[in-house]
N, C-alpha and C positions, 0 to 999 in steps of 0.2 A: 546598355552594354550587351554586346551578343554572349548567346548562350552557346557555353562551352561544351565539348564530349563531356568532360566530370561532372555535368550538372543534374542532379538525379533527377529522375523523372516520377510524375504522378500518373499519370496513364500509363497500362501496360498494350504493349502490339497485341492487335485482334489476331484472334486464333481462327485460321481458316479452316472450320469446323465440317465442312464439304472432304478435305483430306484425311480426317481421322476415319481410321478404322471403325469405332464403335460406332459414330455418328452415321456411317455407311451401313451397320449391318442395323442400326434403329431403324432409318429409314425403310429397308428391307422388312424387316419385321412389322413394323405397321401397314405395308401394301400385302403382307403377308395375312394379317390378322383380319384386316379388311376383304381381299378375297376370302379366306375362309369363312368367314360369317355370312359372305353371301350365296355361298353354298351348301353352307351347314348349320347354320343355327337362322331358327325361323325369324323374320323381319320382326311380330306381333307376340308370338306366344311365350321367346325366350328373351327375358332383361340382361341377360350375359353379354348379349351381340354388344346395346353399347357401351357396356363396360368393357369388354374384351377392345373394343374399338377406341373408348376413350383414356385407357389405359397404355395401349401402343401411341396413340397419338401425344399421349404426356411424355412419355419418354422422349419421344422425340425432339418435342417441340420445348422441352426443358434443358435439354441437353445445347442447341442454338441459342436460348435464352440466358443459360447459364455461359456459356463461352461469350458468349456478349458482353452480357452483365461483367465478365473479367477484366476488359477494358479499365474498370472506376474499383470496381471492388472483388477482390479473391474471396471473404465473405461470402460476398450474395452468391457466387460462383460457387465455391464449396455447397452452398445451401439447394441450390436449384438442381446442380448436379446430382446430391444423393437425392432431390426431389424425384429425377428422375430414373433413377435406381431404385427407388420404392416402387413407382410405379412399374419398371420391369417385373420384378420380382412379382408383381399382384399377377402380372400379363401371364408370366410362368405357368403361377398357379390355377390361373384360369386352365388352360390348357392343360396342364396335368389331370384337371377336376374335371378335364371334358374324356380324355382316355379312361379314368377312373369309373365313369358313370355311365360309361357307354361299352365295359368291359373291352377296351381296344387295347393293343400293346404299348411298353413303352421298349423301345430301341436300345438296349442292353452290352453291357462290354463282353464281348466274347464272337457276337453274329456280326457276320458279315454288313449287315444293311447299320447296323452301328458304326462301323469305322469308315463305311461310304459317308454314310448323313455326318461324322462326324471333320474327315477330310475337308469333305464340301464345304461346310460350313467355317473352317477354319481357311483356307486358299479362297473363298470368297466372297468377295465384299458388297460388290456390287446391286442395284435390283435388277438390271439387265440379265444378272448371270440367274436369278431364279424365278422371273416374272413368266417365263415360257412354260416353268412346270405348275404355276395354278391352278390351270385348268385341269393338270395331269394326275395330280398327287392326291391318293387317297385323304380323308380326311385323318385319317391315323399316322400318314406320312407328313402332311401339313404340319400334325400336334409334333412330332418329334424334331422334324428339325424347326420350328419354332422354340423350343425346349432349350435344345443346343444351341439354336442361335443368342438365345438368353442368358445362358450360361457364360460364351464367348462374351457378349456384351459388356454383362458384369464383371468379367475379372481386367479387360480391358479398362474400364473406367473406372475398377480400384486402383490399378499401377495409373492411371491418371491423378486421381484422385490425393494419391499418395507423394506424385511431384509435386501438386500445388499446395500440400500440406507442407511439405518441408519448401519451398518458398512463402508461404504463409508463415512459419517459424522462424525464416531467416531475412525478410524480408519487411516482413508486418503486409497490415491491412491499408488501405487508403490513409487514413487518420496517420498513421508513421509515414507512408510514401509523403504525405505533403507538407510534415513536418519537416522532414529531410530536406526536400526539396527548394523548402522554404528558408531554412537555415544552411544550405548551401548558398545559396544565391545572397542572401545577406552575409555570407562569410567573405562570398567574392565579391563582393562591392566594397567592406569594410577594408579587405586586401587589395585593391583596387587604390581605396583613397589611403592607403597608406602608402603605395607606391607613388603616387602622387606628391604625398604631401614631403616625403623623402625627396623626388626630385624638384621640387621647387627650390629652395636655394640653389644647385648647380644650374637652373634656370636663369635663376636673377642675376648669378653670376657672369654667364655669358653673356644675357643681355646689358649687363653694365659694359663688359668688354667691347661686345658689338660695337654699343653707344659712343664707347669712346673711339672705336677706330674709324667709328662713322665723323666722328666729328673732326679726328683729325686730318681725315681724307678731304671734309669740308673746307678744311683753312688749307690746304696744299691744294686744292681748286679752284679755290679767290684768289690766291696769290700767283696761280700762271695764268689765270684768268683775266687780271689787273696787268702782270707783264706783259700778255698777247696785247690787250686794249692798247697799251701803252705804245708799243711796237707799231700798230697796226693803225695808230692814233699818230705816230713819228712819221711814221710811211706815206700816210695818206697830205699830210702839211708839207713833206718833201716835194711830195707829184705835184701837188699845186703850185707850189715856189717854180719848180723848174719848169710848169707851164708859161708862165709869168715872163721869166725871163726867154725861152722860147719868142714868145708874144711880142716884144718888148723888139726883141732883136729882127725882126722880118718886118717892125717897122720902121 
């Protein structure tokens, strides 16, 4: 039986995780973190580099995983997701703890270079739009808008976090979607042979009618069928008689 629009589904549509905002400014902040450790924190002497490094790359790389993962399960998705929001928050604080220890500023409401780093960071998404200042940006500018960019991040993929909880609520997890899914699809089959079995009798009916006007059509068939033969049986012992006599006379 084909499957209808009302048949629920167990798969949800892949989230094309390239168009979200956060997923744009994750990626940002790991080429971010990335450049600044190859600038600022020693390859050898300081173990921050790959925690700073494999911290932006969880984020990242949890947040694809997770939007994936949503496909079969909102679960694993909710789970992967705040995986990668812990891991933001560690990335934070790395960098807050590199301003801290290196008595650098942090970027403040009130100055001017706060409401640039924080504009920027809010209008843009892209790594395009920040991979040109790398090479430019103090390392104190790095840690700040890294900061902010984190900031942004996170409150982004709470209002995310937040819709797929209340479909998680109203929707359930895989285990309900295939339950649903599964007892629609036997509801529509059951309704199905119940339409079925309702028009059988006006089935039988008809075809008894059919049968019979087939049959009656059959004996008013035979019977001009027999007339013609009859006729055409007449007709034919006429022509020969009056061959005969033709024959008969010319000799």
């Amino acid at each position: 039986m084909a499957e209808t629009s009302n048949t629920p589904h167990v798969l949800k549509s892949q989230a094309n995780w390239d168009a979200l905002y956060f997923y744009q400014k994750s990626d940002v902040i790991y080429q971010l973190a990335f450049a600044f450790c190859d600038r600022f924190i020693h390859l050898y002497k300081d173990r921050t580099r790959d925690q700073v490094i494999q911290a932006a790359r969880s984020c990242k790389q949890n947040i694809v995983e997770g939007l994936a993962d949503g496909v079969a399960s909102t679960e694993m998705q909710l789970k992967l997701l705040n995986v990668a929001r812990a891991s933001l928050k560690e990335l934070r604080e790395d960098f807050e703890d590199y301003i801290k220890s290196r008595h650098l500023q942090f970027f403040v409401s009130g100055e001017p270079r706060y409401a640039d780093t924080l504009n920027y960071c809010r209008y843009h998404n892209r790594l395009s739009d920040y991979e040109p200042f790398f090479a430019q940006w103090t390392d104190e500018q790095m840690c700040n808008y890294a900061i902010t960019l984190c900031h942004f991040i996170d409150r982004m993929m709470m209002s995310f976090l937040k819709k797929l909880e209340q479909e998680f609520i109203t929707e359930g997890g895989i285990k309900e979607r295939m339950h649903r899914a599964r007892t629609g699809y036997r509801q529509q089959q059951d309704e199905r042979l119940k339409q079925l079995e309702a028009e059988l009798p006006r089935l039988k009916q008809a075809l008894a009618e059919a049968q019979a006007e087939a049959a009656k059509w059959k004996a008013a068939f035979e019977n001009l069928k027999q007339r013609a033969l009859k006729m055409y049986y007449g007709k034919e012992e006429e022509i020969k008689r009056l061959k005969e006599q033709l024959g008969e006379e010319k000799l």
